[in-house]
N, C-alpha and C positions, 0 to 999 in steps of 0.2 A: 672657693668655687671657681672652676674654667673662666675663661672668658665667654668661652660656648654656651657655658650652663647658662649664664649670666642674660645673653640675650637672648635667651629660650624663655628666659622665664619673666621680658619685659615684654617678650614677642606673644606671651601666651594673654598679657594683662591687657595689650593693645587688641588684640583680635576677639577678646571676650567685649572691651566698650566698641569695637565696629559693631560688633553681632549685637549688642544692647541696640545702637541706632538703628541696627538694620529693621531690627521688629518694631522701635518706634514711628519706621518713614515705609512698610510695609504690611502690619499688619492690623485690619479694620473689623476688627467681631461686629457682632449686630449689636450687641452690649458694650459700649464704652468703658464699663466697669468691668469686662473683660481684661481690654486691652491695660487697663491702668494697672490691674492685679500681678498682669503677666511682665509687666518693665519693672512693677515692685519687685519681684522674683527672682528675675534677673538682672534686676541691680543689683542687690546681697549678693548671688553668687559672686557677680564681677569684684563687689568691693570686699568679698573674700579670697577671694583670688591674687586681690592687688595688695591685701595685707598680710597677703603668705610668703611676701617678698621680702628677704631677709634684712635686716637693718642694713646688714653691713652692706649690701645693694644700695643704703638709701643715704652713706654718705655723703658726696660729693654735693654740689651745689646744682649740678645738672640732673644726679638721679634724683635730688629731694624737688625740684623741678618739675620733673617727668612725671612724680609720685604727684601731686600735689594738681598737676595739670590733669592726669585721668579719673585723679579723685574726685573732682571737681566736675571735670565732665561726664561723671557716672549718675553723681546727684545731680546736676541739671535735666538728667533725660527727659521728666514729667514735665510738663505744660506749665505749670504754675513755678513762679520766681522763688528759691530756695537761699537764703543767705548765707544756710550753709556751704554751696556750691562756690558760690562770689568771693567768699572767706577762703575756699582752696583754690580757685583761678589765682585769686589778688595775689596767694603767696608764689605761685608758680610764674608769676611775671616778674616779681620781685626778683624772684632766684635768678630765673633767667630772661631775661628782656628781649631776648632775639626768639622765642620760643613763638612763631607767630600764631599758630592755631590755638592757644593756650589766651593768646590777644581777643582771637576770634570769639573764642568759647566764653570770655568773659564779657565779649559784648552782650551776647547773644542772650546770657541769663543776667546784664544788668538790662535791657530792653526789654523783659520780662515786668522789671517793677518801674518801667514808667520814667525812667532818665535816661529819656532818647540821645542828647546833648551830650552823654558821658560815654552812650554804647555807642555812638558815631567816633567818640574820638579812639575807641577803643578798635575801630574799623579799621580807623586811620593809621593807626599804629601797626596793628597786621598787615597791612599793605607795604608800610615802608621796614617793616622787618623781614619781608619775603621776597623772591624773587618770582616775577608775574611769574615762568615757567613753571614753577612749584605746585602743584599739583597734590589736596589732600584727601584723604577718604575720614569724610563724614556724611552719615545717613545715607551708608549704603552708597552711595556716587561719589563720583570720584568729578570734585567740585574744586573750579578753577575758585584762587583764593578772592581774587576782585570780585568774582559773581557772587561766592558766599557773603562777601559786604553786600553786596549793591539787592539780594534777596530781603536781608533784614534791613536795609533803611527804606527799601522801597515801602514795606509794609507798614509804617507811621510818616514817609517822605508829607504828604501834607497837613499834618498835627504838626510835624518837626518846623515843617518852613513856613507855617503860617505867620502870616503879616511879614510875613521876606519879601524883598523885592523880587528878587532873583529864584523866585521855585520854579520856572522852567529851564533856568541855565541850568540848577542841582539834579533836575530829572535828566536833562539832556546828556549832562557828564556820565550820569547811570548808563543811560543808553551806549555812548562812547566804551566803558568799563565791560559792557557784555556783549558788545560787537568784536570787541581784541583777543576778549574768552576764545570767542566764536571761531578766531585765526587760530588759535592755538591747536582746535580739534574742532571741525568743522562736523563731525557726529556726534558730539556733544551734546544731549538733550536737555541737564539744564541748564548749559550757556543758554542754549535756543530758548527756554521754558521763561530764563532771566529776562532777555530781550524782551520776551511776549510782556512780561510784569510791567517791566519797564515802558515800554511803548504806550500801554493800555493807560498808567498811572499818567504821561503824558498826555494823554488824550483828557483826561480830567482837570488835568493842574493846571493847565493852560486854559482852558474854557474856551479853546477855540473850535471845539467838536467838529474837529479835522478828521474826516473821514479815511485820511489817507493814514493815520495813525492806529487807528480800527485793524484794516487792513494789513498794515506793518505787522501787530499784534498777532492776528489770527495766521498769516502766514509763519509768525516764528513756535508759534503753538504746535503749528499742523507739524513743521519740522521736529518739533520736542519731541511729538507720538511717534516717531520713528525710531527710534531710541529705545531699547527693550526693556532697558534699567529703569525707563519712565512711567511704563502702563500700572505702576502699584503708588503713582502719586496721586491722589483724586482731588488735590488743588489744580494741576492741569488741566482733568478734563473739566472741573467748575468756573474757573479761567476761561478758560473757550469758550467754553455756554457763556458767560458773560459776553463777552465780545460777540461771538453772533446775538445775543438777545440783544445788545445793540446796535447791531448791523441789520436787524430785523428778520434776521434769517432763522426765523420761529420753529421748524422744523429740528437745525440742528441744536439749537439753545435747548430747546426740549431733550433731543435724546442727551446729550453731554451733560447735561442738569441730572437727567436720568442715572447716565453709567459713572456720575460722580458719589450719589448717594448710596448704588448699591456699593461703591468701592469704600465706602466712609459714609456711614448713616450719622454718625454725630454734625454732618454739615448740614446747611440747612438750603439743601437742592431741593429737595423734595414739596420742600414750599416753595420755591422759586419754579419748579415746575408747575406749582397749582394757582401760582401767581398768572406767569403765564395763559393756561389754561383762562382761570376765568376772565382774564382781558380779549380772551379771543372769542370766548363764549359771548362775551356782552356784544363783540362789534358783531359777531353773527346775528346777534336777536336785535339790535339796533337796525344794521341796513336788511332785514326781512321784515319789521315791522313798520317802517316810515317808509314807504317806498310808492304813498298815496298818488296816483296821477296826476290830481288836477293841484294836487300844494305845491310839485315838483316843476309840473309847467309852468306856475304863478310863478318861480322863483327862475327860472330860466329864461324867463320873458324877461325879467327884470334886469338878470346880467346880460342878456345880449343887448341891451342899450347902452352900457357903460363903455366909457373912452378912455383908452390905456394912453396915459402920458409918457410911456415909455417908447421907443423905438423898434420894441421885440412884438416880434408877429404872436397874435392871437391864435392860440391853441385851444380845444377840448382834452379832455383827459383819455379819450380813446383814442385819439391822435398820436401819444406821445411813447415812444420809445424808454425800455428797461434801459435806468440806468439816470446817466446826468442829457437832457435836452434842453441843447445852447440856443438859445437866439428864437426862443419863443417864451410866452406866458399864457397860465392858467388861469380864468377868474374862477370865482366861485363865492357861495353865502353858506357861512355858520349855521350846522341845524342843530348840533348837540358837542358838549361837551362829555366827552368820556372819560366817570371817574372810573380810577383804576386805583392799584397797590401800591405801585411805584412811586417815586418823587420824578422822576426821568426817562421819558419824556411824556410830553402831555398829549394827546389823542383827540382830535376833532371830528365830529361825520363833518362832511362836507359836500355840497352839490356844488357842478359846472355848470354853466350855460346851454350844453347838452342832456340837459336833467339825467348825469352820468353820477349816481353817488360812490364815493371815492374817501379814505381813512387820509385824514390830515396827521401827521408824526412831527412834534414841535422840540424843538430840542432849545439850551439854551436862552430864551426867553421865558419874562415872569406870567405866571399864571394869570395875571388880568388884562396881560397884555392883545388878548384875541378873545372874543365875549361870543357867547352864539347872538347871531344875526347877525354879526360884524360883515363887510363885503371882503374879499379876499384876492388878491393878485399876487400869484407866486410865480414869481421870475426866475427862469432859467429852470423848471423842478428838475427836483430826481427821482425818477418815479420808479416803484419796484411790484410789479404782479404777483400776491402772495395766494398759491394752490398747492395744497398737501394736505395729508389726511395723519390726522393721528389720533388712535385708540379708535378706529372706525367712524370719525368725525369727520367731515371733510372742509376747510377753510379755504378760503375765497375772498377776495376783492383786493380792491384797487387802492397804493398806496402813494403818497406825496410826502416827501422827508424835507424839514427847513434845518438847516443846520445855524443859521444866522439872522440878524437882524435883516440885514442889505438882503436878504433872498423873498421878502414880502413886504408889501404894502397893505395896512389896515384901512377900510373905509378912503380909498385911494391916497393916503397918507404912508411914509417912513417911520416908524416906528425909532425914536427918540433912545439912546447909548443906554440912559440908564434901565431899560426893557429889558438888557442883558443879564444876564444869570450865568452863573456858574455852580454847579455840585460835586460834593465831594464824596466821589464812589470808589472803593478800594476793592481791590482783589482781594480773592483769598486766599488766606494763609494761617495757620494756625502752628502756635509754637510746641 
């Protein structure tokens, strides 16, 4: 055979496993049991295709290699960890060791069965087998090789580094890895989509519920949806909703919750949208129902006697400015606790001194840490006016976000280190 023939017919075996990934990272039936049928289907073809390739093609050390590296990533395709797969990666690294996607690809399906520790170092090894510039096509995009590392350890980064010292220097380097992506091709959408992961996974692993993190997040998000290659990923737009659901921008958590489930009905947006929903639902029928005159004045009598030990001028909450407002404070008294779905964050009604009721958003502290009747002093708030209507509903009031300890005082007291919390919320991703 030519040598022409020859890489016609390795060029036909690689273009049938892209087109295998492409339908795995693009196509969402309403039946799961669709999609599983149709990558069963077209794996056979592909690993018919890749065994009509002549022995004598599969002499060398590099074609048995090659062979052994798409074999392998043909049986990976499905979601669930195949040791088949791991058996033809293992042998194509052996063959050839500088094969870096082959590195990649065996991370990817041993991170499947739960030895995070062994698919990291298998990362590691891709990375220092390639050259940053190198550029591969898996799952359809055309995915800088750092970001395809820094994608899969983000998604177990805190099972991996738990009881580490060091699991925001490990997120930090992530971030460093998808920002360099980012120079490479600044149109890029999952460099952008990597960042957002990363940013977001910081904002958790640190427990410092750093708003400006959020932020980071949702900006490299919005950047990803520019990207045309990216509107058939529906962990982005679930990603994002995430990030506004915690930015409290309820509106857009909704629709992105929304246009993640019709993009992939096997995620579970659609609960997260009715999650949502009924936390909004409740604080609607909570401040229409408690909103009695004379309990409301009782308790606003009460907080305009109290004496702020602090140096920051006393505020109401219709005094205060969208956003973060410096150099004042809000009192106020505990009328209810709002349960909800979530672990994160916890939800107070609340009244001011202006019998102004107002949704207390508590992030980062433990749940016993603020009781109803408790008196309340939020220093410096950040306060966000939440008005949007969705599904003919329309939602309304007034909101105060704590991000920290040092941002409130209980019963004119500092609330004590160990109050602090931190939780562990992951993006999604599904392999």
């Amino acid at each position: 055979m030519s040598d022409k023939a020859e890489e016609d017919t390795w060029a036909r075996a690689k273009i049938a496993v892209d087109d295998l990934y492409h339908i795995k990272e693009t196509f969402f039936p309403p039946n799961p049991d669709e999609k599983i049928a149709k990558l069963q289907n077209e794996s056979d073809l592909a690993l018919k295709l890749l065994d009509s390739i002549s022995p004598e093609l599969r002499k060398t050390p590099i074609q048995r290699a090659t062979y052994e590296y798409l074999k392998g990533k043909i049986l990976d395709v499905v979601p669930d960890y195949r040791k088949e797969a791991e058996d033809h990666l293992s042998k194509a690294v052996k063959l050839n060791p500088s094969l870096a996607d082959a590195w990649l690809c065996l991370g990817i399906c041993i991170w499947k069965k739960g030895d995070l520790p062994a698919a990291k170092n298998c990362f590691n090894l891709a990375l220092s087998k390639s050259d940053v510039n190198l550029h591969l096509n898996l799952c359809a995009w055309r995915y800088d090789l750092k970001n395809q590392y820094l994608e899969i350890v983000l998604l177990d980064l805190l099972v991996l580094c738990k009881g580490v010292e060091n699991q925001a220097e490990i997120v930090e380097e992530s971030i460093q890895h998808a920002k360099e992506a980012i120079t490479l091709d600044v149109k890029d959408g999952n460099s952008w989509y990597n960042l957002g992961n990363a940013c977001l996974t910081s904002f958790f692993v640190t427990g410092a519920w750093d708003h400006s993190k959020l932020q980071q997040s949702l900006k490299a998000y919005q950047n990803a949806e520019k990207d045309e290659g990216m509107k058939s990923n529906p962990d982005l737009y679930f990603n994002c909703a995430t990030v506004n659901k915690y930015l409290e921008n309820y509106e857009r958590a909704l629709s992105g919750f929304e246009a993640a489930a019709l993009k992939d009905p096997s995620l579970n947006a659609t609960e997260e949208v009715q999650m949502i929903v009924n936390l909004l639902d409740k604080i609607d029928n909570l401040l229409r129902g408690h909103t009695r005159a004379k309990r409301l004045a009782s308790l606003a009598s009460s907080l305009a006697t109290v004496k702020l030990t602090s140096p920051l001028k006393r505020a109401t909450v219709d005094l205060l400015l969208e956003g973060l407002n410096k150099a004042v404070s809000v009192v106020g008294k505990v009328l209810f606790f709002v349960k909800h779905e979530n672990v994160s964050p916890l939800y107070y009604m609340v009244c001011d001194s202006n019998q102004t009721l107002f949704v207390l958003s508590v992030y980062g502290i433990h749940t016993d840490a603020i009781k109803e009747g408790d008196q309340l002093t939020l220093l410096e708030p950040y306060f966000h006016h939440v008005d949007f209507s969705w599904k003919g509903k329309c939602y309304q009031f007034k909101n105060i976000r704590v991000d920290f300890l040092d941002q409130v005082l209980v019963n004119g007291k500092s609330l004590p280190p160990q109050q602090g919390v931190r939780s562990s919320i992951y993006a999604q991703h599904k392999p």
